[in-house]
NUGU-827031 format. One record per residue (C-alpha): residue in one letter; residue number from 1; y, z, x. Coordinates in Angstrom, 2 decimals, padded with zeros to 5 digits. Example, Ala and Ser with C-alpha at 12.3 -4.5 7.8 and 13.67 -1.06 7.14 Angstrom:
<'A'; 1; <-004.50; 007.80; 012.30>>
<'S'; 2; <-001.06; 007.14; 013.67>>
This chain:
<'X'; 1; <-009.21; 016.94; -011.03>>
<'X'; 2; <-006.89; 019.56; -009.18>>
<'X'; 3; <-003.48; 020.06; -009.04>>
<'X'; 4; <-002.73; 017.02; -007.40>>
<'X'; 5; <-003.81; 015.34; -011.07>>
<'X'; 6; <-002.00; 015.75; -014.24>>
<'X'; 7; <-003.88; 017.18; -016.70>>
<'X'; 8; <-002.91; 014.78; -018.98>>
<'X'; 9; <-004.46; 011.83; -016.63>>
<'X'; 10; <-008.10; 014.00; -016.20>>
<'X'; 11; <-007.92; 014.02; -020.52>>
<'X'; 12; <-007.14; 010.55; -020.60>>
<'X'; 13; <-009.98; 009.52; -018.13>>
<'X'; 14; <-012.08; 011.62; -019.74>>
<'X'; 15; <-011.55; 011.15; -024.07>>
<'X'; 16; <-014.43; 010.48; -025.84>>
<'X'; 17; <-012.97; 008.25; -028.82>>
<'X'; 18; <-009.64; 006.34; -029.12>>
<'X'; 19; <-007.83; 008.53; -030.71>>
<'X'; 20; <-008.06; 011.09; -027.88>>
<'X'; 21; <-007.47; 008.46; -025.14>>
<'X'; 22; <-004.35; 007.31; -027.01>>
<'X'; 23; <-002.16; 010.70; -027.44>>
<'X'; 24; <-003.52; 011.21; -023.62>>
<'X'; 25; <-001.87; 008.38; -022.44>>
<'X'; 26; <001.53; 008.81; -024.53>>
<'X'; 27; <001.63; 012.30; -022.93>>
<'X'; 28; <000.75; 011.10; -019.58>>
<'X'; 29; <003.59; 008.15; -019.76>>
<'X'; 30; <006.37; 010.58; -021.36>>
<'X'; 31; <005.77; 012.66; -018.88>>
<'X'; 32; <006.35; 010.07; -016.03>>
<'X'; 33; <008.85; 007.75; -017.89>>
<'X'; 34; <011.56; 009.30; -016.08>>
<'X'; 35; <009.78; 008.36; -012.72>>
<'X'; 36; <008.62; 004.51; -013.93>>
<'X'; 37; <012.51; 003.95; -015.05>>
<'X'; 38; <013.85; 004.70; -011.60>>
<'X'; 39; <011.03; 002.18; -009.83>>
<'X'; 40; <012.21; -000.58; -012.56>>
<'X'; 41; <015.79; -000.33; -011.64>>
<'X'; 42; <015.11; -000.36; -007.86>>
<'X'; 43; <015.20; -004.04; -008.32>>
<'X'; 44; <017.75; -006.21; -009.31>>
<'X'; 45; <018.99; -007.46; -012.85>>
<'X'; 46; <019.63; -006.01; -016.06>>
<'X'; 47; <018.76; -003.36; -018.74>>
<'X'; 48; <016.05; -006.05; -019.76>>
<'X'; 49; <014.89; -006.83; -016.57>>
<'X'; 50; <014.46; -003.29; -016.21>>
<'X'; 51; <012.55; -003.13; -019.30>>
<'X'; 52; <010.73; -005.78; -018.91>>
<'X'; 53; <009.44; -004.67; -015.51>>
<'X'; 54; <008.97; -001.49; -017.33>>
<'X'; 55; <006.92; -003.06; -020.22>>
<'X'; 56; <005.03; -004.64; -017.24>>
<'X'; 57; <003.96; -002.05; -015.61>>
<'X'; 58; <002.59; -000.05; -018.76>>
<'X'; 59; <000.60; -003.05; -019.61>>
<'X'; 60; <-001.10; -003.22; -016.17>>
<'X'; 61; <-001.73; 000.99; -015.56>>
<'X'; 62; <-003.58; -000.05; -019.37>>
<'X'; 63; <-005.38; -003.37; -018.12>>
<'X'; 64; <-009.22; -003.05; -018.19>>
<'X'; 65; <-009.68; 000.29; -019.74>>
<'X'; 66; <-007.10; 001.61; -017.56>>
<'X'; 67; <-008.85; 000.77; -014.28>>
<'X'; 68; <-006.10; 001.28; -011.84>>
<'X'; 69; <-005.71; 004.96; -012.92>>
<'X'; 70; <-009.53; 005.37; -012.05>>
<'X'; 71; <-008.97; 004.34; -008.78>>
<'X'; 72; <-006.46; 007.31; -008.24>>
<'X'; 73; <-008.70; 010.31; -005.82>>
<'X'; 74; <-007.05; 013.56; -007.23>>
<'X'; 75; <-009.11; 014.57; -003.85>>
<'X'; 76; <-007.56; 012.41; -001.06>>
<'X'; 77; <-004.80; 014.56; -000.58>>
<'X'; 78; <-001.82; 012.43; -002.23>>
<'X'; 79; <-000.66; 013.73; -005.05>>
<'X'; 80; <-000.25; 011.50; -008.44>>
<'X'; 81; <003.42; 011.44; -008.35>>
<'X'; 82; <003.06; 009.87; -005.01>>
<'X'; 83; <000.64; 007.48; -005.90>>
<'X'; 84; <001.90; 006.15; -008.88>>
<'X'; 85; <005.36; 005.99; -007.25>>
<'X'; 86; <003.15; 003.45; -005.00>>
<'X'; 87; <001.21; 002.05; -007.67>>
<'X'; 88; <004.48; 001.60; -009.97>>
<'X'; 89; <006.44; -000.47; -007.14>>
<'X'; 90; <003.65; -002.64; -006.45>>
<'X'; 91; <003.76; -004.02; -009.97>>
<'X'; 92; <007.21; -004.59; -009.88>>
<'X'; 93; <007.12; -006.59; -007.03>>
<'X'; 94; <004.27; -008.50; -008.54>>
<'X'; 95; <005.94; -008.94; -011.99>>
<'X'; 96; <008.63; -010.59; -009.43>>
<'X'; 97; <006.18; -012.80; -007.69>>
<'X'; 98; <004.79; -013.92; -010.93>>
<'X'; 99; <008.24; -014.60; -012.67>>
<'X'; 100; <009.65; -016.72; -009.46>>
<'X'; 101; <006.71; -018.34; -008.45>>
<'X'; 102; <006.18; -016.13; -005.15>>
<'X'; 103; <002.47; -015.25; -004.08>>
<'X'; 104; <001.00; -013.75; -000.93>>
<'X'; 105; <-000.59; -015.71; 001.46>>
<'X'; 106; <-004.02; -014.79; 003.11>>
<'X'; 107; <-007.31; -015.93; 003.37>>
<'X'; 108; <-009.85; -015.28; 006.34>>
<'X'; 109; <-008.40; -018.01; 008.62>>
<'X'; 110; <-004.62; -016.65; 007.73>>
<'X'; 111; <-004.54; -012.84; 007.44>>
<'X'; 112; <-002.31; -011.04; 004.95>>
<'X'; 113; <001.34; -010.80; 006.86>>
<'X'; 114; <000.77; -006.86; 006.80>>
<'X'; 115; <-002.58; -007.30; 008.80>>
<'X'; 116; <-000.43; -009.48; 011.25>>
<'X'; 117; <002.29; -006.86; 011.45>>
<'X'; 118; <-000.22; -004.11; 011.81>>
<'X'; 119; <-001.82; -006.40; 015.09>>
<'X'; 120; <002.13; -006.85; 016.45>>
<'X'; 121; <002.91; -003.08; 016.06>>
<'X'; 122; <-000.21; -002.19; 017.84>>
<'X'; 123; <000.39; -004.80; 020.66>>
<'X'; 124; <003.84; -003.17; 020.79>>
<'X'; 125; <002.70; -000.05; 021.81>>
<'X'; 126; <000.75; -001.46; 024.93>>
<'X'; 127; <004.45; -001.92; 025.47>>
<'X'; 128; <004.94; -004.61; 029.45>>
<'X'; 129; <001.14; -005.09; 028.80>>
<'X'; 130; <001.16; -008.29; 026.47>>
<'X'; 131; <004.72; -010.55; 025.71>>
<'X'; 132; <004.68; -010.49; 021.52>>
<'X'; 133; <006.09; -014.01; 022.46>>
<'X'; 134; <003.01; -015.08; 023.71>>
<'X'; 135; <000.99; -014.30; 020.69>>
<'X'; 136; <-000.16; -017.94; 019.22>>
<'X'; 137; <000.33; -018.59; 015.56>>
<'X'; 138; <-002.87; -018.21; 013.31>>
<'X'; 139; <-002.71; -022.15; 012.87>>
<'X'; 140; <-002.73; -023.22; 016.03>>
<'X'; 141; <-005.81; -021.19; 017.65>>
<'X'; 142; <-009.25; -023.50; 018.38>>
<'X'; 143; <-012.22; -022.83; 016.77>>
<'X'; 144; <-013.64; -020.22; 019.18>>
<'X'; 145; <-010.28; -018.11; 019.50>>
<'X'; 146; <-010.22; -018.03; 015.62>>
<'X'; 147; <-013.85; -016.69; 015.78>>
<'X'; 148; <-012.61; -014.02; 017.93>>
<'X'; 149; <-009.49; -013.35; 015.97>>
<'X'; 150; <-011.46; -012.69; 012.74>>
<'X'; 151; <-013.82; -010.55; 014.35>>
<'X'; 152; <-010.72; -008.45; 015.95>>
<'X'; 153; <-009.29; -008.30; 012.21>>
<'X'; 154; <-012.55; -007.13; 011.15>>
<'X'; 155; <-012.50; -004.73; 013.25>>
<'X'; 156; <-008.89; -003.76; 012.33>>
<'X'; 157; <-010.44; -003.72; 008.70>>
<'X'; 158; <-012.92; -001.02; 009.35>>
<'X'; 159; <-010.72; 001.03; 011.18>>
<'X'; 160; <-007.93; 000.96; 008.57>>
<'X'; 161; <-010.46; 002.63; 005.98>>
<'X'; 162; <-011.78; 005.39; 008.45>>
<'X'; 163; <-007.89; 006.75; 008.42>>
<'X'; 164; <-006.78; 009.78; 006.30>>
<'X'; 165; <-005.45; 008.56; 002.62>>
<'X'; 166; <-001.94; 009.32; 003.44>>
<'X'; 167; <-002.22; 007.64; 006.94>>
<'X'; 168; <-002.88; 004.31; 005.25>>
<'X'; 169; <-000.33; 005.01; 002.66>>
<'X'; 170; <002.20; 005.09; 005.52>>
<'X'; 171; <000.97; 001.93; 007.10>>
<'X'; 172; <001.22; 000.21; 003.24>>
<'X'; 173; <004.60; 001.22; 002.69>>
<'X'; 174; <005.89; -000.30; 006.10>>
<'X'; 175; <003.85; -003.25; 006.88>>
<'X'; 176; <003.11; -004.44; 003.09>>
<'X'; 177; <005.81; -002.87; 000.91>>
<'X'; 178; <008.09; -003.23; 003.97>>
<'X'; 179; <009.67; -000.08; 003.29>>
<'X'; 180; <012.28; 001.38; 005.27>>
<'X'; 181; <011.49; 004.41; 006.99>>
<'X'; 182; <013.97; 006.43; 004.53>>
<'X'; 183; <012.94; 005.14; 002.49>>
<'X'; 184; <009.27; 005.89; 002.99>>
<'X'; 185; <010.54; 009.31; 003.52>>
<'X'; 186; <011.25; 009.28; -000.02>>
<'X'; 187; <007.71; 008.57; -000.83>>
<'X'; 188; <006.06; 010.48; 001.49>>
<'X'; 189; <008.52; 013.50; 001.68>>
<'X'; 190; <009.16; 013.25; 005.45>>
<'X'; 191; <012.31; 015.29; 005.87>>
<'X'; 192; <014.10; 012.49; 007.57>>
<'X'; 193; <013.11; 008.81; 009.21>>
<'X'; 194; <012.57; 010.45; 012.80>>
<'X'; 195; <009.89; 011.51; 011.10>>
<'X'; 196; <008.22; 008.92; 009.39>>
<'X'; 197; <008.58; 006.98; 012.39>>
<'X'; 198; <006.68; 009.95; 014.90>>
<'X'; 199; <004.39; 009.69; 012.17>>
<'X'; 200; <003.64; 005.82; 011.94>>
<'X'; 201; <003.50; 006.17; 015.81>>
<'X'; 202; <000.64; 008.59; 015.58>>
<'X'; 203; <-001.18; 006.68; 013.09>>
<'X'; 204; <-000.86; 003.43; 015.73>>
<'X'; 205; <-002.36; 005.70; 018.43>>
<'X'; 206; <-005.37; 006.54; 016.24>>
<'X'; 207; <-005.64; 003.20; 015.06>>
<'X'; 208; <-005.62; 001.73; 019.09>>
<'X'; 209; <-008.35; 004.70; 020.04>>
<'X'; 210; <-010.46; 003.46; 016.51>>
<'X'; 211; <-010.48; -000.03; 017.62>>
<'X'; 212; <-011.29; 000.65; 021.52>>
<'X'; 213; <-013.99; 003.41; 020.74>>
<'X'; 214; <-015.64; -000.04; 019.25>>
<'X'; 215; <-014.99; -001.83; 021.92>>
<'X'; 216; <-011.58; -003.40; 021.08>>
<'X'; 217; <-009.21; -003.50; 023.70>>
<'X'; 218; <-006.81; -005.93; 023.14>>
<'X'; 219; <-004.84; -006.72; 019.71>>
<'X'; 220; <-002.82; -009.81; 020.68>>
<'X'; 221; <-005.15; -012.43; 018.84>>
């Protein structure tokens, strides 16, 4: 772990008997309470809501022998804080879904709505090129335009995971998370949304040059 890693998270991660792991993870969460609080009042309702969503998230950073803190890369260039701001807001909108009734939709037919936006935003860039009108709904395409949609999203797919940790973090927090750009600013610690949003336009060019190096030259399925 380096400085991007609390030491408390490396001696959590790494205890050898329950004990250890325990006052680890009490250090860990005191010393990120502060942080955890503010993401639980983002959202609306009470001091128990908050709490609750609080409670919530604790429970799931502990699920499975703490699996989604082993997924944090103290080497990927995003520091914890960041991540777990990420991580944290996530579960709250979750712990919303699952209280209302609200899911996410997507299967390999019907891609996730950010995969969608990601396709618009790129077709948006090719700017007189292609009329975002034009694009057909998912559910309406034959069989042999869907075949050629999935393998464009596919594409998409691969691309998306040969980008720089903190490039996809910027594409999560405005085509997922739906994030304002000040808001990602926040996150991120862009100095203001000018920005994030010279930022997210770079990260569409290198997405558009990914997908054409492999052949992709159109995004408007």
């Amino acid at each position: 772990m380096d400085a991007a890693a609390p030491i408390e998270l490396g001696q959590l991660l790494g205890a050898s008997d329950p004990s250890s792991q325990e006052a680890a993870w009490e250090d860990l969460i005191a010393r990120h309470t502060r942080l955890l609080l503010a993401l639980s009042r983002q959202f609306s309702g009470g001091h128990d809501d908050v709490m609750e969503r609080y409670a919530y998230i604790l429970e799931k950073l502990r699920e499975d022998d703490f699996r989604r803190l082993r997924t944090f890369d103290a080497n990927s260039g995003v520091r914890f804080s960041t991540w777990l701001t990420v991580t944290g807001r996530r579960l709250c909108l979750d712990q919303l879904r699952t209280r209302y009734g609200r899911v996410r939709s997507g299967s390999s037919s019907n891609p996730p709505d950010s995969l969608r936006s990601i396709r618009r935003a790129l077709a948006d860039q090719l700017g007189a090129e292609i009329d975002i009108e034009l694009i057909p709904d998912e559910n309406s395409l034959s069989v042999a335009a869907q075949a050629v949609v999935n393998e464009r999203d596919q594409a998409l797919r691969t691309a998306l995971k040969q980008l720089h940790p903190r490039e996809r973090l910027l594409l999560v927090l405005r085509f997922q998370d739906d994030l304002s750009a000040a808001n990602i600013g926040r996150v991120v610690g862009a100095p203001t949304p000018f920005h994030v949003y010279r930022q997210l336009k770079g990260v569409l060019e290198k997405l558009r040059r990914l997908l054409s190096s492999r052949g992709i030259e159109g995004v408007d399925g």
